[in-house]
DOZA-472904 format. One record per residue (C-alpha): residue number from 1; residue in one letter; x, y, z. Coordinates in Angstrom, 1 decimal, always signed. Layout:
! residues N
   k r      x      y      z
 NUM a      X      Y      Z
...
END
This chain:
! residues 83
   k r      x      y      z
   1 x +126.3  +90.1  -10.2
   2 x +126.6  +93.1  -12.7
   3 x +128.3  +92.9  -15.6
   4 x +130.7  +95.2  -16.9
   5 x +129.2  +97.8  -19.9
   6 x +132.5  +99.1  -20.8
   7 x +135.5  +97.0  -22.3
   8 x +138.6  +97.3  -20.2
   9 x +140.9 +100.1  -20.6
  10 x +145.0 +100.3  -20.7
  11 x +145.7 +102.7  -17.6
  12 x +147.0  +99.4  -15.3
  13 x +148.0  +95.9  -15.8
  14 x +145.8  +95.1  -12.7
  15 x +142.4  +95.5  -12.8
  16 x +140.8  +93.2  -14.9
  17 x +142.9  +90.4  -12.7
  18 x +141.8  +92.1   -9.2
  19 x +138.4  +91.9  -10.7
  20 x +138.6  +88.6  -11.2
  21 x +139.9  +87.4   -7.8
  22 x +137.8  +89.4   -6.0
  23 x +134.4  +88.2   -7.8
  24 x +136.1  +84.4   -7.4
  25 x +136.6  +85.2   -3.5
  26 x +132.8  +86.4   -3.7
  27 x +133.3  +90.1   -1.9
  28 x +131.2  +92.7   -3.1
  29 x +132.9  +95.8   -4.6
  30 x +131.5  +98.2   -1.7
  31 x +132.6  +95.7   +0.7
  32 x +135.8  +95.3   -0.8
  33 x +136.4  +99.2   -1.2
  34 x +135.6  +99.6   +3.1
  35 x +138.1  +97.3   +3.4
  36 x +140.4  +98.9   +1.8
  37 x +139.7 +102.1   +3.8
  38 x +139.8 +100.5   +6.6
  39 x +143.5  +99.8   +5.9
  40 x +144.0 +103.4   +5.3
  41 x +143.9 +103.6   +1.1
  42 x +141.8 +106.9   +0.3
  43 x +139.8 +105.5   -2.0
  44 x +136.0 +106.0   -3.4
  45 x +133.8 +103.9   -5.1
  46 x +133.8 +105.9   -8.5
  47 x +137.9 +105.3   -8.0
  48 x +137.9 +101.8   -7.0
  49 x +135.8 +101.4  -10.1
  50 x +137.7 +103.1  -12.7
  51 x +140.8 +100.8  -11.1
  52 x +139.0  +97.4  -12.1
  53 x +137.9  +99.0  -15.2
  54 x +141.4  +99.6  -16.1
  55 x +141.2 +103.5  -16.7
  56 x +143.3 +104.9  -13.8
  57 x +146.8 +103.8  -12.5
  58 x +146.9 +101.6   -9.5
  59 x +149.2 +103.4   -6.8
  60 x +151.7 +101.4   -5.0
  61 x +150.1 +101.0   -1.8
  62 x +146.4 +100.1   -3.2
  63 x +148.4  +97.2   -5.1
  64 x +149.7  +96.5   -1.6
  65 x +147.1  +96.5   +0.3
  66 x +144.6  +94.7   -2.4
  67 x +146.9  +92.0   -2.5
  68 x +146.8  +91.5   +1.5
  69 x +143.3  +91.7   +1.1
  70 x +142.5  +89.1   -1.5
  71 x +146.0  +87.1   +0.0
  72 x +147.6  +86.7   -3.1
  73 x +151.0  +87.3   -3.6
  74 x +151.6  +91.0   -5.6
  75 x +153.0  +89.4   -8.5
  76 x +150.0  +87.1   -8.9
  77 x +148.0  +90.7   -9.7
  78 x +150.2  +91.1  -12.8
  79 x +149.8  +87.9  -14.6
  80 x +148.4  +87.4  -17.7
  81 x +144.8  +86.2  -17.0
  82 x +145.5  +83.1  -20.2
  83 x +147.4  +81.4  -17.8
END
């Protein structure tokens, strides 16, 4: 498993937490990110990256459709990872 080089940024409140749940469910990010396609979110690796890593806003419907996919409830995405 890699491990991230950059610290996180500020552009979204979910990343670091979809991150998180997604490495805890064991998919792989380019496994994750064809997923997501094949739900119908337009999204490229480079994107889906830059979303974990905190430095581009999270549209509605990728929040949507990553929480179908990792079957959390949305609100789950936003909480504080301390608790």
């Amino acid at each position: 498993m890699k491990i991230r080089k950059k610290e996180y940024g500020e552009c979204n409140m979910i990343g670091k937490r979809v991150e998180m749940l997604r490495k805890r469910k064991g998919v792989k990010q380019k496994d994750f990110i064809s997923q997501m396609q094949s739900m119908g979110c337009d999204i490229n690796p480079t994107s889906y990256s830059k979303l974990e890593g905190q430095f581009r806003i999270a549209t509605d419907k990728e929040i949507y459709v990553i929480a179908h996919l990792l079957d959390v409830d949305i609100n789950l995405l936003f909480e504080n990872e301390d608790k």
